[in-house]
KEBA-542893 format. One record per residue: residue in three letters; x, y, z of N, C-alpha, C, O in turn. Coordinates in steps of 0.05 Angstrom, whole numbers, padded with zeros to 5 digits, always signed. Layout:
# KEBA-542893
ALAXYZXYZXYZXYZ ...
This chain:
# KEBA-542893
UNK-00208-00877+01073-00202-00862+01050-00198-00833+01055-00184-00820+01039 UNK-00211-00819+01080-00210-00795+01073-00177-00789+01083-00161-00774+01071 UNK-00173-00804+01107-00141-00788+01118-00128-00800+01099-00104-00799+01104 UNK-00132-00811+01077-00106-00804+01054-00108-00775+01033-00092-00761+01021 UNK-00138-00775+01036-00138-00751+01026-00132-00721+01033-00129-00702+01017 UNK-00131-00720+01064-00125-00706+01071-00095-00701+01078-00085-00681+01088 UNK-00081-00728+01070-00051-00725+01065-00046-00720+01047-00024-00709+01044 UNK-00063-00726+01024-00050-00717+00990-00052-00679+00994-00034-00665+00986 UNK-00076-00670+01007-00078-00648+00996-00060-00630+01021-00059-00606+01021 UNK-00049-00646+01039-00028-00620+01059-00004-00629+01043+00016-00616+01049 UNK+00000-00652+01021+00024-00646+01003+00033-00635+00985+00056-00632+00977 UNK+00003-00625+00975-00004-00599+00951-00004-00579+00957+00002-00560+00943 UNK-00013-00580+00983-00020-00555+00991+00007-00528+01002+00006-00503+01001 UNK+00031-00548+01012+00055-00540+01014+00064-00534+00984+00079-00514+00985 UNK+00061-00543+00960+00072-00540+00944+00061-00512+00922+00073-00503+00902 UNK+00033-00504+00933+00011-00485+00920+00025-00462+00936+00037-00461+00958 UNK+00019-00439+00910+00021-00418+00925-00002-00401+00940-00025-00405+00931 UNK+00000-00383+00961-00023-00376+00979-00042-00373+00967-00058-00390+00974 UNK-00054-00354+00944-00075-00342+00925-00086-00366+00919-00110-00368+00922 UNK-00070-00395+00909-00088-00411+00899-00101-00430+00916-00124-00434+00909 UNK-00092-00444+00940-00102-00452+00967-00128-00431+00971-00149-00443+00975 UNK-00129-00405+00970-00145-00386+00983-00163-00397+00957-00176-00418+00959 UNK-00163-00388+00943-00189-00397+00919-00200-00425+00917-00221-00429+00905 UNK-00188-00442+00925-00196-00478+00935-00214-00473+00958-00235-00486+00957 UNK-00208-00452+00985-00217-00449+00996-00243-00437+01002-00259-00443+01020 UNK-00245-00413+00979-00261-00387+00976-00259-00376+00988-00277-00369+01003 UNK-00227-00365+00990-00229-00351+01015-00204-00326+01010-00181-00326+01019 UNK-00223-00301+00989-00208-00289+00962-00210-00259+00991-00227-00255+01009 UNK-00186-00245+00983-00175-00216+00984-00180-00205+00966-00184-00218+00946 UNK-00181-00173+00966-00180-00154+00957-00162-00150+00931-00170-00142+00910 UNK-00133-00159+00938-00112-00161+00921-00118-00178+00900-00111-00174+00877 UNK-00133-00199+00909-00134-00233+00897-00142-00218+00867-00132-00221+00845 UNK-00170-00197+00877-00188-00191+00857-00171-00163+00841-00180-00160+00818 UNK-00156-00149+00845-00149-00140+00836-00124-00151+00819-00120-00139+00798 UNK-00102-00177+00826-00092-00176+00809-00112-00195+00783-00105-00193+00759 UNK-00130-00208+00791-00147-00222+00764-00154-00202+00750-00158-00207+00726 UNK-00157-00176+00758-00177-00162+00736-00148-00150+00725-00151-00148+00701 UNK-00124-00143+00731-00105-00139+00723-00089-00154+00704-00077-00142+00685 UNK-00086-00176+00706-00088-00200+00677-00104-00199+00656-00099-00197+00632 UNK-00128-00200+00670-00151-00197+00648-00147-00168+00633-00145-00169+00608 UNK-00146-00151+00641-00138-00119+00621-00112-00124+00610-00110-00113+00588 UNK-00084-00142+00619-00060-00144+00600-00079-00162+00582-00084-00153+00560 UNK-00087-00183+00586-00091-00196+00562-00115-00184+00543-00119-00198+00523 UNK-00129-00165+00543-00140-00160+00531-00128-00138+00507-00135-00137+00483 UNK-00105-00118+00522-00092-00101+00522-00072-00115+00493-00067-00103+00472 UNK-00065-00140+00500-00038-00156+00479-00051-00169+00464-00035-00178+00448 UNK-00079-00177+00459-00102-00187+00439-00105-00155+00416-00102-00153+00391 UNK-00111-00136+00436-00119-00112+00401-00093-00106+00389-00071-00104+00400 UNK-00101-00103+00359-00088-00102+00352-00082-00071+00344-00094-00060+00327 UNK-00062-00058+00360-00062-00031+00357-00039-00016+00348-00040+00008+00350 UNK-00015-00027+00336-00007-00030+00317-00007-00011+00295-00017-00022+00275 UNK-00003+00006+00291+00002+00019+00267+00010+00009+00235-00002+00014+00214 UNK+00034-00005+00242+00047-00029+00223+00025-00046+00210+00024-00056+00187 UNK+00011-00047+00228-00015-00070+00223-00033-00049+00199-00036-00046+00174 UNK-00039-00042+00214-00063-00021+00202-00053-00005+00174-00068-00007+00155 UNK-00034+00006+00172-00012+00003+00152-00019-00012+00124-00027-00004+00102 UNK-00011-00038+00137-00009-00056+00116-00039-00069+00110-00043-00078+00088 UNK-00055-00068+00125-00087-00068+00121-00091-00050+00097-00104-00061+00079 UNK-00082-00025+00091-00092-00007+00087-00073-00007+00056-00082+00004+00036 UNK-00050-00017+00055-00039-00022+00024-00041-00049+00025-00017-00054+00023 UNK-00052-00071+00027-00065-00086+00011-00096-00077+00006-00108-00090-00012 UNK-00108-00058+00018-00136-00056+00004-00142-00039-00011-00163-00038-00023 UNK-00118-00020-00014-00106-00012-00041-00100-00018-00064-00106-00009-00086 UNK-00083-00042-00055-00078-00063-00085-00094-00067-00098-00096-00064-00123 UNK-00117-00080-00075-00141-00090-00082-00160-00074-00099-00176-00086-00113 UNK-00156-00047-00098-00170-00030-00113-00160-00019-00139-00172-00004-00155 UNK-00134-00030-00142-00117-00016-00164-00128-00046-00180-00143-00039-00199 UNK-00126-00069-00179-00126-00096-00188-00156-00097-00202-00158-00109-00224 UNK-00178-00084-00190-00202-00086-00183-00202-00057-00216-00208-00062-00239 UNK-00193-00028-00203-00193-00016-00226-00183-00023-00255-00195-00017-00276 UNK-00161-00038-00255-00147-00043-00271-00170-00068-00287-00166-00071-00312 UNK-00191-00084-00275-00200-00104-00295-00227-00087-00307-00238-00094-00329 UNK-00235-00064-00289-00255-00056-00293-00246-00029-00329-00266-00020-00340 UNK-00218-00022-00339-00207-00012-00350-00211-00038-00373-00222-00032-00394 UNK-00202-00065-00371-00208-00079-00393-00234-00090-00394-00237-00096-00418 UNK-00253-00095-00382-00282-00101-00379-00290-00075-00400-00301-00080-00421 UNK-00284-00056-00393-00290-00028-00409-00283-00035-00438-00299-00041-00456 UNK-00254-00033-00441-00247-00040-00469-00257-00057-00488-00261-00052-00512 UNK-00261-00083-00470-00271-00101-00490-00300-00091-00492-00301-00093-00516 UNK-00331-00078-00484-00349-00070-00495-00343-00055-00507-00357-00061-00526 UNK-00329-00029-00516-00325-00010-00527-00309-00023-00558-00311-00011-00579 UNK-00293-00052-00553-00278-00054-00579-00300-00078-00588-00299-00082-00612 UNK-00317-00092-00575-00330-00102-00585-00358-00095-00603-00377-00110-00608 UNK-00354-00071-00609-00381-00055-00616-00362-00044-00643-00364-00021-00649 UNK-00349-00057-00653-00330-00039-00689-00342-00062-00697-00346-00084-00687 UNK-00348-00051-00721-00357-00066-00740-00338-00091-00748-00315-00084-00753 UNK-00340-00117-00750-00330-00130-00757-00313-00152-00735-00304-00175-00739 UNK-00313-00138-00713-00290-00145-00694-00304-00168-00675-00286-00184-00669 UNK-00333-00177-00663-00338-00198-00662-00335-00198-00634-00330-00176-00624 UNK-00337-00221-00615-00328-00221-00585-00297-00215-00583-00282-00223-00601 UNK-00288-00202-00562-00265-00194-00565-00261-00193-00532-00280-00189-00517 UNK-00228-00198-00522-00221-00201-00501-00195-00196-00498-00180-00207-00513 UNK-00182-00173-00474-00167-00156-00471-00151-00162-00449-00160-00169-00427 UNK-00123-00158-00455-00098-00156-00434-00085-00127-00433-00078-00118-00455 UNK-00079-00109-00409-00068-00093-00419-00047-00103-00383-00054-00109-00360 UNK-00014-00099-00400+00003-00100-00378+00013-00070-00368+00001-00050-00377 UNK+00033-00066-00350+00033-00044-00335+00059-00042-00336+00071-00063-00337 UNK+00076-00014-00334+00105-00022-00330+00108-00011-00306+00130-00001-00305 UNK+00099-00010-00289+00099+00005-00260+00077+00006-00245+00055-00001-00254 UNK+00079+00015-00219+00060+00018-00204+00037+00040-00202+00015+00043-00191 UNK+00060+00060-00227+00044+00089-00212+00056+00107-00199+00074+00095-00186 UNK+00056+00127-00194+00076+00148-00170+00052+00168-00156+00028+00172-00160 UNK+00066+00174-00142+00049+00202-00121+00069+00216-00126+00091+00207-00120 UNK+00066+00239-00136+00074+00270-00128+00076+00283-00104+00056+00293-00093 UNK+00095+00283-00095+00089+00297-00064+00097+00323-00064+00110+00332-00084 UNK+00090+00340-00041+00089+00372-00046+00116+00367-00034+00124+00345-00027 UNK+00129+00394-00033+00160+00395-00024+00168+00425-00016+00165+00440-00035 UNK+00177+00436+00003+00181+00461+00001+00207+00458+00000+00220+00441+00013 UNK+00220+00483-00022+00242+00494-00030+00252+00517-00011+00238+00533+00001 UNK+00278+00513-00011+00295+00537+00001+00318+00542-00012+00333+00523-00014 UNK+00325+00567-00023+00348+00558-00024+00367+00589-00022+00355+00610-00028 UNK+00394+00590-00013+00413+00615-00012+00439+00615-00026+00454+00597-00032 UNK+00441+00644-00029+00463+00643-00052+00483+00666-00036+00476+00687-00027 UNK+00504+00656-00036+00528+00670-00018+00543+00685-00056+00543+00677-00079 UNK+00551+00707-00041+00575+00721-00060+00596+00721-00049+00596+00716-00025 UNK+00619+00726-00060+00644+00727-00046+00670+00742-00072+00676+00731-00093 UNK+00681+00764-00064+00690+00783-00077+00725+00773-00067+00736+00778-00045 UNK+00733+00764-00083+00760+00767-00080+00787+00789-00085+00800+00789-00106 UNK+00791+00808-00064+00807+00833-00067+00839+00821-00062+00842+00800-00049 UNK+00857+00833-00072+00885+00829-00082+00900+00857-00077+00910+00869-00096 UNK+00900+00864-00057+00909+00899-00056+00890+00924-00065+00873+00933-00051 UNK+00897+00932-00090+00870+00946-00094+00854+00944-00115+00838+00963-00119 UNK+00854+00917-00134+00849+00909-00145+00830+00887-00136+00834+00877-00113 UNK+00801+00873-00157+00787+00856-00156+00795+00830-00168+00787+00826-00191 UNK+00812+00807-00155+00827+00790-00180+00799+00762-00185+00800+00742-00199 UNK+00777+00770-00168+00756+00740-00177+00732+00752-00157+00733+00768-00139 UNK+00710+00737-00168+00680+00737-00152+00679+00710-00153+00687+00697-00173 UNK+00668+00698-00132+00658+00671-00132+00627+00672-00117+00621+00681-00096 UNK+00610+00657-00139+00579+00658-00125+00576+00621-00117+00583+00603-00132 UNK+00562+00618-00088+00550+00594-00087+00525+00596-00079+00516+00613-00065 UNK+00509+00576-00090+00473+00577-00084+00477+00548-00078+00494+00533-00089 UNK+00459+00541-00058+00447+00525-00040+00424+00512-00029+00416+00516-00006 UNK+00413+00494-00049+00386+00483-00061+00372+00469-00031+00371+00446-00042 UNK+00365+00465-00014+00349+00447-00001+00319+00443-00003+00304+00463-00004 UNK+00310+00419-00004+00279+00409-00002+00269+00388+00018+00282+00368+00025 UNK+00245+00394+00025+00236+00382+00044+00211+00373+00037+00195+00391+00030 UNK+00204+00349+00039+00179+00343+00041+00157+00341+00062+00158+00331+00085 UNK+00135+00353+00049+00115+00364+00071+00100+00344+00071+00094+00329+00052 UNK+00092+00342+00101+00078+00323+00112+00050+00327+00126+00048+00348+00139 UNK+00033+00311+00125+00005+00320+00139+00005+00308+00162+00023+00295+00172 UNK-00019+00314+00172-00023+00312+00210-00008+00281+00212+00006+00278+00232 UNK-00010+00259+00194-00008+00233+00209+00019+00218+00197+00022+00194+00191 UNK+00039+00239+00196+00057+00235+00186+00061+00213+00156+00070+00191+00153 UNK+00053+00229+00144+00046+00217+00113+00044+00234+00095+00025+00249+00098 UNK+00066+00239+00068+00078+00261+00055+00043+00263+00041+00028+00248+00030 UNK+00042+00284+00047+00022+00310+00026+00025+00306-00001+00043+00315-00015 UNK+00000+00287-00014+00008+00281-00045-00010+00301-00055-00033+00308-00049 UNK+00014+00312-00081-00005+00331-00094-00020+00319-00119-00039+00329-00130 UNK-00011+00302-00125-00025+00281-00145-00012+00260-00158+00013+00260-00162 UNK-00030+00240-00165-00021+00217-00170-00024+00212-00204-00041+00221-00219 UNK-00001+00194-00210-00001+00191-00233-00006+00160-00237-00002+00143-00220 UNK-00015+00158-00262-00031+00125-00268-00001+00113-00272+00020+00125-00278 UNK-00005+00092-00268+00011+00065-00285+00018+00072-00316+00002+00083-00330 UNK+00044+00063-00324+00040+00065-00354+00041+00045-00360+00056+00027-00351 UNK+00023+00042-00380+00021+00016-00403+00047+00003-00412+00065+00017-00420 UNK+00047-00010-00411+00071-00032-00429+00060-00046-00442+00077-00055-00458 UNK+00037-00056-00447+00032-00068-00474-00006-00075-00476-00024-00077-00459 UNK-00005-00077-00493-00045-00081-00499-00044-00101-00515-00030-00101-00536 UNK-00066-00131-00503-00060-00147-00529-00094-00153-00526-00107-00153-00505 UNK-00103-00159-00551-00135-00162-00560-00139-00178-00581-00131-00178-00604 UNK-00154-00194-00565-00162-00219-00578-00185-00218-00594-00203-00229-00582 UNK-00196-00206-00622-00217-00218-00633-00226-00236-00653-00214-00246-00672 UNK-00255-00240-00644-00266-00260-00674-00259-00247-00700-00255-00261-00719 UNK-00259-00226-00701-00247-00212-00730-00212-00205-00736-00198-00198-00755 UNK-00210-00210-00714-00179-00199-00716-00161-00214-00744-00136-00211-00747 UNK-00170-00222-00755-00152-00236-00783-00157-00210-00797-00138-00199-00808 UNK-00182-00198-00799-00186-00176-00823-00165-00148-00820-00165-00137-00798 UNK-00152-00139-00836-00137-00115-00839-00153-00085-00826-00143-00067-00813 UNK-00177-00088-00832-00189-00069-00836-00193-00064-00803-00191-00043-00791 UNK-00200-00089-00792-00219-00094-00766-00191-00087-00744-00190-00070-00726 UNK-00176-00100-00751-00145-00093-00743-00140-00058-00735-00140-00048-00713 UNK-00135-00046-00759-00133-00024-00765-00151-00001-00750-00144+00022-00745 UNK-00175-00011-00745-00194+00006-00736-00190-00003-00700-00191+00015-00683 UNK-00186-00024-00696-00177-00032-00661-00153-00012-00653-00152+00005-00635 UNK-00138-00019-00670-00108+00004-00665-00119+00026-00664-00120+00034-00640 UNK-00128+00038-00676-00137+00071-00674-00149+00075-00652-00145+00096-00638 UNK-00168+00054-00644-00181+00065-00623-00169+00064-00599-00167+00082-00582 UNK-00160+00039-00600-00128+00038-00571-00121+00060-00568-00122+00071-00546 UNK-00111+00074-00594-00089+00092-00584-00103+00118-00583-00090+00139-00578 UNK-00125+00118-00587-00148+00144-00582-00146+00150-00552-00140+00171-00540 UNK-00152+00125-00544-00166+00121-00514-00139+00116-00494-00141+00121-00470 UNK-00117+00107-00504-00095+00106-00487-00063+00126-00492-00059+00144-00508 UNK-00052+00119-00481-00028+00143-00499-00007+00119-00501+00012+00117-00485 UNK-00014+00101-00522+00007+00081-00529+00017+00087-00556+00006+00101-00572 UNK+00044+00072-00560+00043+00072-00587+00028+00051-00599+00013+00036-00588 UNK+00038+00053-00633+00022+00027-00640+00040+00003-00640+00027-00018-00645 UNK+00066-00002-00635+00083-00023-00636+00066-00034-00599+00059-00057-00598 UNK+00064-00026-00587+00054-00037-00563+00027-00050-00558+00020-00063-00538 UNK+00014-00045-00581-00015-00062-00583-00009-00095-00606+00000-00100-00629 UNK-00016-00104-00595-00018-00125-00611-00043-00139-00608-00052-00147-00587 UNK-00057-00142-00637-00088-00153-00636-00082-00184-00659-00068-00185-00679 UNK-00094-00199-00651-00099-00232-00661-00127-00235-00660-00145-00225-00646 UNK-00128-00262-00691-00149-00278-00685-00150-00294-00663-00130-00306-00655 UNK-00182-00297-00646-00204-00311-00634-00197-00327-00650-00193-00325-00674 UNK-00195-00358-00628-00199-00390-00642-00235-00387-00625-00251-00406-00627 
């Protein structure tokens, strides 16, 4: 049995390249160990994720997450605040959005104004003025425009559900306060009876 084995493995062994014969063998170079640790650092290297794009998008979905998160904690609010009117009973709140919201970004202005005198012998027959608006948006260290402030979402609609909502009165007094606390009109609120 063994001289077949020792024919299988001088048929592999032609077919292996030197590095891996030498490691069958234990019988490792300098190089051997340098290119393993050199694999090992690419692959560790093409595992992180370092990525900007990545990080990026980490960073506006956990945004969303906080606008989604503010946004229930805005009707969680409403409904204790509208459930405390006289008459109005358990009550439960939708308010929709017509947008996302904007950032304000800072911008520096430049701008120049040319004259130009049109002479005709010795006469002035026209003046022509041009000005020349340019803006630029300013950016901070990580290339990301300089917001000077942000503006909320606007409402598109408020709808509220209460146990009193049949009553005029209970009605009447929900609207007011909506529009105390929000800058809607009143065609944009709509309040119903709780089954």
């Amino acid at each position: 049995m063994r001289p077949e084995k020792n024919e299988d493995e001088k048929k592999t062994a032609g077919l292996q390249p030197g590095w891996m014969e030498r490691m069958r063998q234990k019988k490792w170079k300098k190089t051997d160990f340098l290119v393993l640790a050199l694999v090992g650092v690419l692959i560790l290297v093409i595992s992180l994720p370092t990525d900007s794009k990545t990080r990026d998008r980490e960073s506006q979905v956990s945004q969303e997450e906080e606008e989604i998160t503010a946004r229930g904690d805005v009707e969680s609010k409403l409904e204790k605040i509208l459930g405390k009117i006289d008459g109005a009973g358990k009550v439960a709140v939708m308010i929709t959005y017509e947008d996302e919201g904007t950032s304000v970004v800072e911008k520096d202005e430049s701008s120049t104004k040319e004259n130009s005198t049109e002479i005709s012998g010795d006469s002035v027959t026209g003046t022509k003025s041009q000005v020349q608006r340019q803006e630029e948006t300013v950016f901070d260290g990580e290339e990301q425009p300089f917001v000077v402030r942000e503006l909320k979402p606007r409402i598109e609609g408020i709808l509220v559900v209460a146990e009193g909502g049949d009553n005029t009165m209970v009605k009447q007094n929900i609207s007011e306060a909506v529009m105390a606390l929000f800058d809607v009109e009143l065609h944009k609120i709509k309040i119903v009876k709780m089954k």
